[in-house]
BAZA-246807 format. One record per residue (C-alpha): residue in three letters; x, y, z; residue number from 1. Coordinates in pm, whole numbers, plus 32768, in hexadecimal, padded with zeros to 4 digits. Example, Ala and Ser with C-alpha at 12.3 -4.5 7.8 and 13.67 -1.06 7.14 Angstrom:
// BAZA-246807
{'ALA', {84CE, 7E3E, 830C}, 1}
{'SER', {8557, 7F96, 82CA}, 2}
//
This chain:
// BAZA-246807
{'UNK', {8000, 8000, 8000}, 1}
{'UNK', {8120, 80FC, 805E}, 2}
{'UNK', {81E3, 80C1, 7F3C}, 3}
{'UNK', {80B9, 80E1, 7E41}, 4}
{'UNK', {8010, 8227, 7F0C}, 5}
{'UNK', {8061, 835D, 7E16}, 6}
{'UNK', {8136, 849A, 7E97}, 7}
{'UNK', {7FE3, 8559, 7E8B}, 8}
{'UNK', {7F7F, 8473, 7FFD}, 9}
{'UNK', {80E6, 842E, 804A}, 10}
{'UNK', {8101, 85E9, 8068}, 11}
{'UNK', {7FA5, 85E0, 8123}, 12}
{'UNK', {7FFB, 8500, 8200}, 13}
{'UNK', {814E, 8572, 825E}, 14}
{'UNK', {80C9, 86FA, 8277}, 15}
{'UNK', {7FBB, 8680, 83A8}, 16}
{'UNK', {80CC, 85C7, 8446}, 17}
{'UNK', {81B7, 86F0, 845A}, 18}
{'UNK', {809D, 87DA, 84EA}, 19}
{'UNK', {8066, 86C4, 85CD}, 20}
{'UNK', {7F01, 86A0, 854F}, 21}
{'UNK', {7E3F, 854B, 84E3}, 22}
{'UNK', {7E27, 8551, 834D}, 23}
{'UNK', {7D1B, 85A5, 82C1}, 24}
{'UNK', {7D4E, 8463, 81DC}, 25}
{'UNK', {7E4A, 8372, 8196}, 26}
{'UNK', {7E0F, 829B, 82C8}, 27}
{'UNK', {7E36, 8166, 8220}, 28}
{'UNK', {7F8A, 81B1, 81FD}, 29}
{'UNK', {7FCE, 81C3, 838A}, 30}
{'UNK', {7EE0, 8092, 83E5}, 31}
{'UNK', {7FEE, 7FE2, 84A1}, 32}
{'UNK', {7F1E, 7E96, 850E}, 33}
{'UNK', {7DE2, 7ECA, 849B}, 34}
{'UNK', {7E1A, 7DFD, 8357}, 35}
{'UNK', {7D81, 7CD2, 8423}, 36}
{'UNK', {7C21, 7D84, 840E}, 37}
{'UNK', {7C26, 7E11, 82C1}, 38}
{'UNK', {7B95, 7CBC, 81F2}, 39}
{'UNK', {7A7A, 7CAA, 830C}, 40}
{'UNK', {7A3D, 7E3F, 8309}, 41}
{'UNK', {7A12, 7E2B, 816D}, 42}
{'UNK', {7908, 7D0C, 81A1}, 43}
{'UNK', {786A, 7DCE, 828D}, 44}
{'UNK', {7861, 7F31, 81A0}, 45}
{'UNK', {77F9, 7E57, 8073}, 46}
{'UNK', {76ED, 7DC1, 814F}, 47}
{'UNK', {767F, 7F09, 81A3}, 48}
{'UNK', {7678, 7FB5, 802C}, 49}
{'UNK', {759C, 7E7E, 7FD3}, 50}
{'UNK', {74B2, 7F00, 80BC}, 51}
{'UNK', {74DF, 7E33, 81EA}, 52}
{'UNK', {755C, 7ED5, 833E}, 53}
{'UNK', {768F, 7E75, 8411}, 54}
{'UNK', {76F8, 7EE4, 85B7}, 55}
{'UNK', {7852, 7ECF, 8661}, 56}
{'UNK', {78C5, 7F38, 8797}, 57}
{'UNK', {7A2F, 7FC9, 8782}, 58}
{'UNK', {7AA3, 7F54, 88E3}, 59}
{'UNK', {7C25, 7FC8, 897D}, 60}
{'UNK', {7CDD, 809B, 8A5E}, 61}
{'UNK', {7D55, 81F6, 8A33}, 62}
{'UNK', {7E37, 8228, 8935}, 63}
{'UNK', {7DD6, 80C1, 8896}, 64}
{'UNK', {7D7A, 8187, 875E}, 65}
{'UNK', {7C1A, 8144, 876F}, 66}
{'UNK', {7BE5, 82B2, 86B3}, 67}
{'UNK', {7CD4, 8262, 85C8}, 68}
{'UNK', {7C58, 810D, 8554}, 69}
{'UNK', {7AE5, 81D5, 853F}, 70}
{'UNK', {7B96, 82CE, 8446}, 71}
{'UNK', {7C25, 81BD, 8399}, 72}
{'UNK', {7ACB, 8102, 8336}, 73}
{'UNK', {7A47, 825A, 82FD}, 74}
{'UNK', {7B4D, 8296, 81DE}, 75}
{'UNK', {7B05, 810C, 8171}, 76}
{'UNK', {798C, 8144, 8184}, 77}
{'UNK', {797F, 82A8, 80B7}, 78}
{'UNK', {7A64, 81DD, 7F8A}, 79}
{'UNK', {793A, 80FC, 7F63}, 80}
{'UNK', {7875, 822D, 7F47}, 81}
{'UNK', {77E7, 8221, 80B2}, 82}
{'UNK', {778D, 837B, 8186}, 83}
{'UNK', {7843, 839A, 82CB}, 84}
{'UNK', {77F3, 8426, 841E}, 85}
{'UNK', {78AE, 8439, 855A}, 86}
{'UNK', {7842, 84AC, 869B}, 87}
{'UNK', {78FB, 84DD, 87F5}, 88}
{'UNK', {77ED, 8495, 890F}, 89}
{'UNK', {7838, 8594, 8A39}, 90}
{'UNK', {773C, 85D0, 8B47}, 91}
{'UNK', {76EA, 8734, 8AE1}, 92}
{'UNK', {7734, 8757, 8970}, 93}
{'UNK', {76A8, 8609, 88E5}, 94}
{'UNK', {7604, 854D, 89F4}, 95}
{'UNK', {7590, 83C5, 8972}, 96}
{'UNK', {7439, 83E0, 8A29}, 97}
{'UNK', {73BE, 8525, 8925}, 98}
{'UNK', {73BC, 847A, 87E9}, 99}
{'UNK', {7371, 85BF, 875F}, 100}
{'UNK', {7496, 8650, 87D6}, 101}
{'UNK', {7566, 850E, 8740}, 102}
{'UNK', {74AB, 854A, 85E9}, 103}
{'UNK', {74CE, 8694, 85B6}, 104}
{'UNK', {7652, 866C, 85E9}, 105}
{'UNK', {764A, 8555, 850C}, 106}
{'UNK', {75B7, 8620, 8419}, 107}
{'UNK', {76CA, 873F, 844E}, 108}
{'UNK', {7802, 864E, 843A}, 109}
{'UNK', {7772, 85A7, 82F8}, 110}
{'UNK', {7878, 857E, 821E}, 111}
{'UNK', {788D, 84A3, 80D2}, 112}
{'UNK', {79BC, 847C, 7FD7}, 113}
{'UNK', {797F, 85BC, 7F03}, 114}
{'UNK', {78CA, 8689, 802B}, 115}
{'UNK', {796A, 86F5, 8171}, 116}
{'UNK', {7896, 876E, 82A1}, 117}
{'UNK', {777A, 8795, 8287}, 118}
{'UNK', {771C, 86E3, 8162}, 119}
{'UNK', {75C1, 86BA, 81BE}, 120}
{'UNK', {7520, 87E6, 80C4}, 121}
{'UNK', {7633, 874E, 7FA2}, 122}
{'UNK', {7567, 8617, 7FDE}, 123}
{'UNK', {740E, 8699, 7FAF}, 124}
{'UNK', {745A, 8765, 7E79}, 125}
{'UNK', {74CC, 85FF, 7DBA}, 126}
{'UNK', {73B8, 855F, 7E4F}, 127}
{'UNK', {72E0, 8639, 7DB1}, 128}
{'UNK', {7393, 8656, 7C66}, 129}
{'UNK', {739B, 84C9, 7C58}, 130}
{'UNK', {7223, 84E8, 7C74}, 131}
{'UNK', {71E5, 85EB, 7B68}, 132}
{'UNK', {72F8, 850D, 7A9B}, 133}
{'UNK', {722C, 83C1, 7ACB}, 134}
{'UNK', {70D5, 847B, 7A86}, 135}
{'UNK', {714C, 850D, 7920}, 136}
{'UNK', {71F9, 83C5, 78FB}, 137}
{'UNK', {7084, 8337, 78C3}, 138}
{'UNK', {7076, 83FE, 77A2}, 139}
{'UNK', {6F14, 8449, 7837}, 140}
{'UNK', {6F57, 85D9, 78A5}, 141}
{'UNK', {6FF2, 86CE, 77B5}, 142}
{'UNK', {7137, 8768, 783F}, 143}
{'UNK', {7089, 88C6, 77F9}, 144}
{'UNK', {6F2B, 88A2, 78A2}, 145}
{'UNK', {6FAC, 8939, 79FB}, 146}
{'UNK', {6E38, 88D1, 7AAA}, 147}
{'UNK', {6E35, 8744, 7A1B}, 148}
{'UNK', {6F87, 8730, 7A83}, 149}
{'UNK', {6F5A, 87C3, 7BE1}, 150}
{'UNK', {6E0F, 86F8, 7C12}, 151}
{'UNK', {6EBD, 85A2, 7B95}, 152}
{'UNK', {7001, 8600, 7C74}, 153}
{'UNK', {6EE3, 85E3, 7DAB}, 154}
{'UNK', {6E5A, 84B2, 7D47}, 155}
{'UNK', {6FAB, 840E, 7D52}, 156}
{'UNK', {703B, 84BC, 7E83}, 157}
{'UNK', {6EFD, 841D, 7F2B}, 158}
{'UNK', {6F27, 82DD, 7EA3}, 159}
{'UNK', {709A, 82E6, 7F24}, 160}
{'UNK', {7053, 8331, 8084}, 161}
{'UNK', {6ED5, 8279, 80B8}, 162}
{'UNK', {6F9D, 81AF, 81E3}, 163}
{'UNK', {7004, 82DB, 8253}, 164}
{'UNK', {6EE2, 83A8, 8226}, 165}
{'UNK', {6E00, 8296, 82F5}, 166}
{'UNK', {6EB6, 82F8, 844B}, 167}
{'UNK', {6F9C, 8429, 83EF}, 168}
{'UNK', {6E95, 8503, 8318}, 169}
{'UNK', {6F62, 861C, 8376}, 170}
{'UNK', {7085, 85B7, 82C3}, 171}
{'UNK', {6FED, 85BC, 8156}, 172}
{'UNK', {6F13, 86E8, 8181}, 173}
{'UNK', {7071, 87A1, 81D7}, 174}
{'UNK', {7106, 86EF, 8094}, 175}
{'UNK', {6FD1, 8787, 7FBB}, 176}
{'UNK', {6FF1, 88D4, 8066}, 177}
{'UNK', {714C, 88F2, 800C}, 178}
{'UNK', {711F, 8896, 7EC6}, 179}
{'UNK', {700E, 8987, 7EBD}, 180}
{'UNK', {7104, 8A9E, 7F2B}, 181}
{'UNK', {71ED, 8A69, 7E40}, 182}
{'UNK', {7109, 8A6F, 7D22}, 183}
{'UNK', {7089, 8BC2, 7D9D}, 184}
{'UNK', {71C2, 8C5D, 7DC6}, 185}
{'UNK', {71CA, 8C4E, 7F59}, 186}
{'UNK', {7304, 8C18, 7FB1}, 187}
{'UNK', {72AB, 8C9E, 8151}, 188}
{'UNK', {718E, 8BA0, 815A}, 189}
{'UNK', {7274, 8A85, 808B}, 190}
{'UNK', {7398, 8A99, 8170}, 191}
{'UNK', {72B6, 8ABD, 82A1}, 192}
{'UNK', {7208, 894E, 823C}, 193}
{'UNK', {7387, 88A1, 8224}, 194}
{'UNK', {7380, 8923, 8369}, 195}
{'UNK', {7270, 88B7, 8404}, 196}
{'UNK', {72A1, 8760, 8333}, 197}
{'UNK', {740C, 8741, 83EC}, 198}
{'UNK', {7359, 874B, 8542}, 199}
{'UNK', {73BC, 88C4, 8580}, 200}
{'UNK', {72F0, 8969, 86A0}, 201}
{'UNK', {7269, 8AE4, 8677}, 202}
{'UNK', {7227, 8ACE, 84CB}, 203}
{'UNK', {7122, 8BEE, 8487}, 204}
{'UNK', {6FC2, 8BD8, 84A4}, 205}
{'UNK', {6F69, 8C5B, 8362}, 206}
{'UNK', {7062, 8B4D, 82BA}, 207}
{'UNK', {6FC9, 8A22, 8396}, 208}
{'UNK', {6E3E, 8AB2, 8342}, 209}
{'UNK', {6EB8, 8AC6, 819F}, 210}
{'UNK', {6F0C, 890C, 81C7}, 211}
{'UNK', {6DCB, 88FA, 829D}, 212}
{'UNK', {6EBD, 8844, 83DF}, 213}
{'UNK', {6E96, 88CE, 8542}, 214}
{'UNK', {6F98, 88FE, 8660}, 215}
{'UNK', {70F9, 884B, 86A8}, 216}
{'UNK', {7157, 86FF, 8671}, 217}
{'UNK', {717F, 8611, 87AB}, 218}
{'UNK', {71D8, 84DC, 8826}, 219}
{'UNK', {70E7, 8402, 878B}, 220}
{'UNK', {70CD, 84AA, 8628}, 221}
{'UNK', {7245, 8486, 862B}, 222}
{'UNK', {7247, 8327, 85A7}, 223}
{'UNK', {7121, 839F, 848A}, 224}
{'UNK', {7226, 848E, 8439}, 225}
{'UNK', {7354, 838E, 8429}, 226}
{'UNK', {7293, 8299, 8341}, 227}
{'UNK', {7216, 83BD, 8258}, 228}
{'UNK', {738D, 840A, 823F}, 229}
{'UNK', {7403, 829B, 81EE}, 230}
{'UNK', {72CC, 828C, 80A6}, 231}
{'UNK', {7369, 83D9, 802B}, 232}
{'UNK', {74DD, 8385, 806E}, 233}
{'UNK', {7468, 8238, 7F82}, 234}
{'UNK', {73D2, 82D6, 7E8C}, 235}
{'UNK', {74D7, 83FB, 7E37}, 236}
{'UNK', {75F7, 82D3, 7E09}, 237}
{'UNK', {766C, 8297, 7F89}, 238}
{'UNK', {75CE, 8152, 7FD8}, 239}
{'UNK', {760A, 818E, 813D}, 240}
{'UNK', {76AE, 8213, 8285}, 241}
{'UNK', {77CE, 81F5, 834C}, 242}
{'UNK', {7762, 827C, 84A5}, 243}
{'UNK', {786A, 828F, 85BA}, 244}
{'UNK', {7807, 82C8, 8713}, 245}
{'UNK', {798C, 8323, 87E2}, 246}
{'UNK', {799E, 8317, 8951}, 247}
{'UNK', {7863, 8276, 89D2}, 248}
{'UNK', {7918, 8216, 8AE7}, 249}
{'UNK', {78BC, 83AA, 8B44}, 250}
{'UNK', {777B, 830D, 8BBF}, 251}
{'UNK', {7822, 827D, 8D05}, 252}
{'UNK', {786E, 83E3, 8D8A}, 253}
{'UNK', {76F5, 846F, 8D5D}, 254}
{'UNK', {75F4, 8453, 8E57}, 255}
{'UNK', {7533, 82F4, 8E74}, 256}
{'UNK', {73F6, 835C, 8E08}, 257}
{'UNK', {74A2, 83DE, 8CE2}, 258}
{'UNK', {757E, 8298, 8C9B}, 259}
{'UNK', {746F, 81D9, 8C9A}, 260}
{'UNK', {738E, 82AC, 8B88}, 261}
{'UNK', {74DF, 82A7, 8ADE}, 262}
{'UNK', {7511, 813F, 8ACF}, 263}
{'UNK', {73AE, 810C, 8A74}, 264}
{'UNK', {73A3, 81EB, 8983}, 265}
{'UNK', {74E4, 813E, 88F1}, 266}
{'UNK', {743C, 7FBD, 891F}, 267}
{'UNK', {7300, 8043, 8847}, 268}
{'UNK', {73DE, 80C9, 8734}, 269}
{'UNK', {7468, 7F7D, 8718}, 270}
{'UNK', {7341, 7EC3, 8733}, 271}
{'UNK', {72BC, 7F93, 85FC}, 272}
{'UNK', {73DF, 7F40, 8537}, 273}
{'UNK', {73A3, 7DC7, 857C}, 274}
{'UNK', {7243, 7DE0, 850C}, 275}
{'UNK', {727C, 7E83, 83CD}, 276}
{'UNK', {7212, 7FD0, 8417}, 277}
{'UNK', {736C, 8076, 838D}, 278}
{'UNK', {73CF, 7FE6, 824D}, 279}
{'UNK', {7506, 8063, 81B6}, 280}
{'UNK', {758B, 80D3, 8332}, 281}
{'UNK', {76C2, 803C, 83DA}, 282}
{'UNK', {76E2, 80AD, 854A}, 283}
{'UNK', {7843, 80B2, 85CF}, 284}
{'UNK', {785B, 8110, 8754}, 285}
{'UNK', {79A3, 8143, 8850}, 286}
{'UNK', {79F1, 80FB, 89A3}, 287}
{'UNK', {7AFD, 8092, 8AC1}, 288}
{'UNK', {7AC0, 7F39, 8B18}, 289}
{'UNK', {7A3C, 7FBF, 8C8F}, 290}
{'UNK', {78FB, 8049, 8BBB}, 291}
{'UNK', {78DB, 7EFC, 8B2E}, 292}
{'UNK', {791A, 7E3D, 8C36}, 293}
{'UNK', {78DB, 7F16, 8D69}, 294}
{'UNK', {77CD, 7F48, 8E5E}, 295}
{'UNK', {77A8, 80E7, 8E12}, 296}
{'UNK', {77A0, 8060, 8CAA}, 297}
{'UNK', {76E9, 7F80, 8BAA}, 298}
{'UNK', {76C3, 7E7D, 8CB2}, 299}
{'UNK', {75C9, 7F6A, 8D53}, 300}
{'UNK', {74A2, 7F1B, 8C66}, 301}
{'UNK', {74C6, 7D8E, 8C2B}, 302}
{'UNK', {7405, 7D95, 8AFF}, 303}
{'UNK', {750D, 7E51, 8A41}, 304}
{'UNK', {7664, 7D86, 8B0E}, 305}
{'UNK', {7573, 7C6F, 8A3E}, 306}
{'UNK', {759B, 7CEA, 88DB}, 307}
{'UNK', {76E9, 7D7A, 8908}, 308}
{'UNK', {7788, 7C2C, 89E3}, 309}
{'UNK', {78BA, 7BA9, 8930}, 310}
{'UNK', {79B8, 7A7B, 8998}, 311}
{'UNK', {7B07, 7B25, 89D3}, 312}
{'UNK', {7B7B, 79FA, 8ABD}, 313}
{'UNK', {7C76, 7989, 899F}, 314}
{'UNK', {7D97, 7A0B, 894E}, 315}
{'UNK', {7DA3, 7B4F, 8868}, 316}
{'UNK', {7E34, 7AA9, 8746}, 317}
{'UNK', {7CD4, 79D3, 8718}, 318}
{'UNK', {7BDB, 7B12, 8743}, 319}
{'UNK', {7B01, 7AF8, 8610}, 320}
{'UNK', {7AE0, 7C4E, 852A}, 321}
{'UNK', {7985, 7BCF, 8503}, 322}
{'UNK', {7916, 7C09, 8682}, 323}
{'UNK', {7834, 7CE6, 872C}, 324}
{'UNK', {7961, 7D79, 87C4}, 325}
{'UNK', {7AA4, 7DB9, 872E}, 326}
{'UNK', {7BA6, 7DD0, 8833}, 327}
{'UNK', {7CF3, 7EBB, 87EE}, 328}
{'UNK', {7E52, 7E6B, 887A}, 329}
{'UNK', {7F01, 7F59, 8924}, 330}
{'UNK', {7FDB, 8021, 8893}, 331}
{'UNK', {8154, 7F96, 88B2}, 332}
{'UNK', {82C4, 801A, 8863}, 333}
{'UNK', {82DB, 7F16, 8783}, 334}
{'UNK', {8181, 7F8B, 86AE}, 335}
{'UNK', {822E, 810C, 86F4}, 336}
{'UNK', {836D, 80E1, 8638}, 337}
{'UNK', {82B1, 7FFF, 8545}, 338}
{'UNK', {81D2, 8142, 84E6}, 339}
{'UNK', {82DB, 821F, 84E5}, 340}
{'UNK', {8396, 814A, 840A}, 341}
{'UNK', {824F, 8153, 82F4}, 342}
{'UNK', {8284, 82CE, 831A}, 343}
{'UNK', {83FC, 82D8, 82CB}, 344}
{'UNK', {8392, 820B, 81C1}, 345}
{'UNK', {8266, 82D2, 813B}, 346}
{'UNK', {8365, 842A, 816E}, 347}
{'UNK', {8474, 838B, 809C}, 348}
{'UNK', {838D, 8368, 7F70}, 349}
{'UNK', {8358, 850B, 7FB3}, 350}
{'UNK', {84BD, 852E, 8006}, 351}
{'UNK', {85BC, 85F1, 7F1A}, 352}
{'UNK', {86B9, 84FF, 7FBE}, 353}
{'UNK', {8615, 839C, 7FE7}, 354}
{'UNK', {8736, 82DD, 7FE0}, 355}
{'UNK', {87E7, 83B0, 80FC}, 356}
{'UNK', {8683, 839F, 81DB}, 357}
{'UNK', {86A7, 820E, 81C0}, 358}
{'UNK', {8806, 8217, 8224}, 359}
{'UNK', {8807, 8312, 8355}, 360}
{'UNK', {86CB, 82DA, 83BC}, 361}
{'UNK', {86C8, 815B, 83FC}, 362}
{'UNK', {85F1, 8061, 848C}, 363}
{'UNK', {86EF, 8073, 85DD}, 364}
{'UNK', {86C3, 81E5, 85D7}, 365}
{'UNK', {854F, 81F3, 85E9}, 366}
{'UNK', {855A, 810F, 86EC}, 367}
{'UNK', {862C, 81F6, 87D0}, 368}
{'UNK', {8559, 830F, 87B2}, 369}
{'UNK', {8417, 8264, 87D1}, 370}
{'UNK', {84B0, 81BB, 895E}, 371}
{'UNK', {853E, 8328, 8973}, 372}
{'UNK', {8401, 8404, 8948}, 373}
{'UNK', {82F9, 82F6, 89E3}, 374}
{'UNK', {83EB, 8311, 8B36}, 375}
{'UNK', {83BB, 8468, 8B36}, 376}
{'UNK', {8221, 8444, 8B47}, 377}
{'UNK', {8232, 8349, 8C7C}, 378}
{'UNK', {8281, 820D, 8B72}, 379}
{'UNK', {80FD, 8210, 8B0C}, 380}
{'UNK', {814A, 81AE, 89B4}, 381}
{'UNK', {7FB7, 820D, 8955}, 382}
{'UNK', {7FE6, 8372, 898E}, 383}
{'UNK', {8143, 837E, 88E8}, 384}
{'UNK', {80CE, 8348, 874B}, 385}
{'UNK', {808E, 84A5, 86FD}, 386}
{'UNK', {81A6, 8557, 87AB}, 387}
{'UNK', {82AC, 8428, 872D}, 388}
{'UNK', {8233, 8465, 85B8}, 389}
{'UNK', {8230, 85C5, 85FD}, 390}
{'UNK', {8396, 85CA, 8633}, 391}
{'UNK', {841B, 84C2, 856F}, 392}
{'UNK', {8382, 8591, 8436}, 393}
{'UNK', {83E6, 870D, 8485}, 394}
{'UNK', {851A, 86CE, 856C}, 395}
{'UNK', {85C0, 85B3, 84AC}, 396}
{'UNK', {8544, 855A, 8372}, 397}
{'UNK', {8513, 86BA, 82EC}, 398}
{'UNK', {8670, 872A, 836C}, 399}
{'UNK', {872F, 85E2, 82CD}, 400}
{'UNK', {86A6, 8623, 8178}, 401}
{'UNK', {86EA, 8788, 8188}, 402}
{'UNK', {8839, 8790, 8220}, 403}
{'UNK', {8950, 86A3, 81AA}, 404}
{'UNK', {8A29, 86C6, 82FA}, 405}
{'UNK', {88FB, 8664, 83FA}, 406}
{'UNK', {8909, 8566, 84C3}, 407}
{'UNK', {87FA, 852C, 85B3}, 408}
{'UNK', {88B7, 8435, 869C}, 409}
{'UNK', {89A8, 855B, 86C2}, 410}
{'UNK', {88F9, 86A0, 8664}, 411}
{'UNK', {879E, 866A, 8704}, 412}
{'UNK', {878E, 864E, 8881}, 413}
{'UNK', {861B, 861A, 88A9}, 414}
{'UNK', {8557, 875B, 8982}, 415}
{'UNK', {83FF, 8710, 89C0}, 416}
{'UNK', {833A, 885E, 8A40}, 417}
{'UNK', {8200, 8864, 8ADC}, 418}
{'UNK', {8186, 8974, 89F6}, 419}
{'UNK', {81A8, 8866, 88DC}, 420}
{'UNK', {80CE, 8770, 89B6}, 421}
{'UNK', {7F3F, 86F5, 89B5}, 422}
{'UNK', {7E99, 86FF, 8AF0}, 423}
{'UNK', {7EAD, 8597, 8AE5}, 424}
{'UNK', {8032, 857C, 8A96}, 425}
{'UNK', {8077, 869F, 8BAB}, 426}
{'UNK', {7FA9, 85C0, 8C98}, 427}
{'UNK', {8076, 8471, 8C39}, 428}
{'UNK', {81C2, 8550, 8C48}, 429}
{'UNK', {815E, 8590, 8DBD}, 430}
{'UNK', {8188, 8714, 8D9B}, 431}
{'UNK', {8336, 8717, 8CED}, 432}
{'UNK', {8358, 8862, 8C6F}, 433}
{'UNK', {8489, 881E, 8B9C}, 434}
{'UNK', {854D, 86E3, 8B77}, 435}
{'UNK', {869F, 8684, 8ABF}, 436}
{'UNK', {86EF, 855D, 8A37}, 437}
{'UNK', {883F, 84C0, 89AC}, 438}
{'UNK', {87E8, 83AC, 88C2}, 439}
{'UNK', {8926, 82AD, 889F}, 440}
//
């Protein structure tokens, strides 16, 4: 994969590593380990654009990578032309119990190969071309007769969401009055209707009276909305959804009464996924194992421990890709100078001197700096990836290809500074301010 990936991604990649950022693509060419999931994942996606559904729970401890490998299927699931959302659950922001609140940040992180967020009025507009483009495609409506055309485009878009329309009525008459809008030249009322149809609180009156829909969205129209979303994600060429629900395990630190509406509310999500309710959807959710396993956790509500339970009492080597739960390895030195490794090697194929990157900057090398910089953060080798890749791109790599004399066994004593630090990384470095290292 590294060796075929163009200098286009190669560049992308190693510009988000130098700002010390997560690329915004590319992250199949840092998937250290997860090539044991990616035949199972595929199945799953294709499963999924055929119009099935499919649910995993993402299960490690911090620093396991359980965001990354979510990234990673995104980027997988938007090449087979999927949409992709992902959400961080926090108590105040995005609490699981509002499904409202979950839906209308779905709708604001939606994101699909050609769209960033949020995609979500992108989306409508093909929908609603596709339809025009199958109605004149009957050969039944001239292209020119504005009024057949407009009257034929209804009759489809209720054909299209009839499921829909039966529980969620809502939904379509917000489609229609959109369409509406844009036909008249209202481009206050049209953009207030996306609004409203991404779950967005406050939308004006006078927009909401135009579509004939009343008041908010809320917890129980929220899964109306989700399903009207899937039939018009199908039908404008993304036959389905990735949605990614990070840091569940947030639910353990809310009150109980809370928990529990959150953990119900995430047991009858997956309960309408198993009974067909969400075609085209693939739900992807993250936790520590303590929210799996724990008492404060999914444990609390039986009926969902039930449907997520998994058999980890083998060893890791024999976990099946295929299970309810996927469980993530910790991160190791070993993995660390692996990865950084895959970026020397991604950087020499950028490099204006490859052949001198391969030859100072060797496997032993790499190594070093990856004991020498996870030391530094308390030896928590999970918090150490970005920071290690960090400097390994900017302080070493960049300065061997530039400078012919530099040698980064004698030339760069490592300084870590807080200022440079994450919260997290400041936390694991136990508060050093500045720190020198001699590498041998």
């Amino acid at each position: 994969m590294t060796a075929a990936a163009s200098e286009a991604r190669r560049r992308d990649v190693i510009d988000a590593l130098r700002r010390g950022t997560v690329p915004r693509s590319g992250l199949d060419l840092l998937a250290v380990g997860l090539d044991r999931f990616a035949t199972a994942m595929d199945e799953d996606l294709a499963t999924v654009a055929r119009g099935g559904a499919a649910f995993h729970a993402v299960r490690g401890e911090y620093g396991s990578g359980k965001t990354f490998f979510a990234r990673w299927l995104s980027e997988r699931a938007k090449r087979k032309g999927l949409a992709t959302s992902e959400i961080q659950i926090s108590e105040t922001e995005t609490p699981l119990h509002r499904l409202e609140t979950v839906y209308r940040r779905l709708t604001e992180r939606l994101t699909t190969a050609t769209h960033q967020p949020s995609a979500l009025r992108a989306v409508i507009d093909s929908w609603l071309y596709t339809l025009e483009e199958h109605v004149l495609e009957t050969g039944e409506v001239a292209e020119d007769d504005e009024q057949a055309l407009a009257a034929a485009v209804d009759t489809l878009l209720e054909q299209r969401l009839a499921d829909v329309a039966r529980t969620t009525p809502a939904f379509a008459a917000a489609l229609r009055g959109y369409r509406q809008a844009l036909a008249d030249g209202d481009s206050a009322t049209a953009e207030s209707l996306v609004a409203w149809l991404g779950g967005q609180k406050s939308v004006a009156a006078s927009a909401r009276r135009a579509a004939g829909v009343r008041g908010d969205l809320d917890h129980f129209g929220a899964l109306g909305f989700l399903q009207g979303l899937l039939t018009v994600l199908r039908d404008c060429g993304h036959p389905g959804l990735l949605l990614v629900l990070d840091e569940t395990e947030t639910l353990q630190r809310v009150r109980g009464d809370v928990r529990e509406k959150g953990l119900n509310a995430l047991r009858q999500l997956i309960d309408e996924i198993d009974a067909g309710r969400f075609p085209g959807l693939f739900l992807v959710l993250t936790g520590t194992p303590a929210f799996f396993d724990g008492q404060q956790g999914v444990q609390r509500l039986p009926p969902l421990a039930q449907r997520l339970a998994t058999d980890f009492s083998a060893d890791a080597r024999f976990d099946s890709p295929r299970a309810v739960q996927l469980r993530l390895g910790g991160f190791d030195l070993e993995r660390l100078g692996e990865l950084g490794r895959t970026v020397r090697d991604l950087y020499a194929g950028v490099a204006r001197n490859p052949e001198r990157i391969a030859a100072v900057v060797d496997g032993a090398y790499v190594d070093t700096l990856a004991r020498a910089l996870t030391g530094e953060l308390g030896g928590k080798v999970g918090v150490a990836p970005r920071l290690f890749l960090r400097k390994l791109v900017e302080a070493v790599l960049d300065r061997v290809d530039e400078f012919a004399d530099f040698d980064p066994r004698r030339d760069y004593p490592i300084t870590v500074t807080d200022s440079e630090l994450t919260e997290t990384e400041r936390n694991a470095a136990a508060g050093a301010d500045d720190v020198e290292l001699d590498l041998p």
